[in-house]
C-alpha positions as CSV (number, residue, x, y, z in Angstrom):
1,X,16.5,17.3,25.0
2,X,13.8,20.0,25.2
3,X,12.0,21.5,22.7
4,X,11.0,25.5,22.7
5,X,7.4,25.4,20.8
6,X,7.7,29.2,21.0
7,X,10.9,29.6,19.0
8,X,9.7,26.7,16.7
9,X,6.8,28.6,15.8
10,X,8.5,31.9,15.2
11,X,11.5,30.5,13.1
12,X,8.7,28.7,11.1
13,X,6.7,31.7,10.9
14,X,9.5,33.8,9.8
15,X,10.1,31.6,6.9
16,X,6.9,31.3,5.7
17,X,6.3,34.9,5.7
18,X,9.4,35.3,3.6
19,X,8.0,32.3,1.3
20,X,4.5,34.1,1.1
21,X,7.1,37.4,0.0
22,X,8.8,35.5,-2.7
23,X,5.5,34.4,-4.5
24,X,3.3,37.1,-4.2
25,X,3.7,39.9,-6.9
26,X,5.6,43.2,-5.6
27,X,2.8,45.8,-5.1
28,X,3.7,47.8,-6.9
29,X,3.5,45.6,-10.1
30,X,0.7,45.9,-12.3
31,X,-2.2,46.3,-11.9
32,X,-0.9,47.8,-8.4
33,X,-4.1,48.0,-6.4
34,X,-5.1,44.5,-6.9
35,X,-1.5,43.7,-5.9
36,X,-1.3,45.9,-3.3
37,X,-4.5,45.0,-2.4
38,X,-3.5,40.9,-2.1
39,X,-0.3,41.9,-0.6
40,X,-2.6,43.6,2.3
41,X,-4.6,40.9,3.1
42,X,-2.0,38.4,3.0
43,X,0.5,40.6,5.7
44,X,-2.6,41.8,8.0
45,X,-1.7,39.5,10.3
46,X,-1.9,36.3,11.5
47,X,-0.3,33.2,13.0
48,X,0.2,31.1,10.2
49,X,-1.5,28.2,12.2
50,X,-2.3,26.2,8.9
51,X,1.2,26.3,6.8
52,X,2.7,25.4,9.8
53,X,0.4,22.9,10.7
54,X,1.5,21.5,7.2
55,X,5.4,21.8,7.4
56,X,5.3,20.0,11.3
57,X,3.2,17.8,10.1
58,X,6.3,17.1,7.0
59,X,8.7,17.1,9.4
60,X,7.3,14.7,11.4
61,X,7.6,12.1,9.1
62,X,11.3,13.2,8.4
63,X,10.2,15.8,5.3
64,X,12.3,18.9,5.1
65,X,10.7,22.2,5.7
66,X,11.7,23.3,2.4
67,X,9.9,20.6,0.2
68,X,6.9,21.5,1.1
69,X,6.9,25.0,1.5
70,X,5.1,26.0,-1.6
71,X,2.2,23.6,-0.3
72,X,2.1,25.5,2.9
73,X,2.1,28.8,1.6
74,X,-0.6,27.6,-1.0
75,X,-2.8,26.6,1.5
76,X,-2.3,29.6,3.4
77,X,-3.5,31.7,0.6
């Protein structure tokens, strides 16, 4: 069995992103420029090194991705 690191950390990434989506207020919401303004700084980029750190760290324990998403995303912010 082989394990692609790369894919792991894109699927990962991918799902934290949408996570970080979910819980961040649209920007258009008001007030707008503070939430477009968080909303900026959390998309600028990135490789989501320390939520992912988090959720293989879960997993290695046998945790599920999903449980503790919210930490990950948390500490992210």
């Amino acid at each position: 069995m082989s394990f692609d690191l790369a894919r792991y950390l894109a699927d990962v990434r991918r799902e934290v992103d949408a996570a970080l989506d979910r819980y961040l207020p649209p920007k258009d919401a008001p007030p707008a420029t503070v939430h477009e303004a968080m909303r900026y700084s959390v998309f600028a980029g990135g490789k989501r090194l320390r939520p992912i750190l988090v959720i293989a760290g879960a997993e290695a324990v046998g945790g599920k991705m999903e449980r503790v998403l919210p930490t990950a995303c948390a500490l992210e912010l």
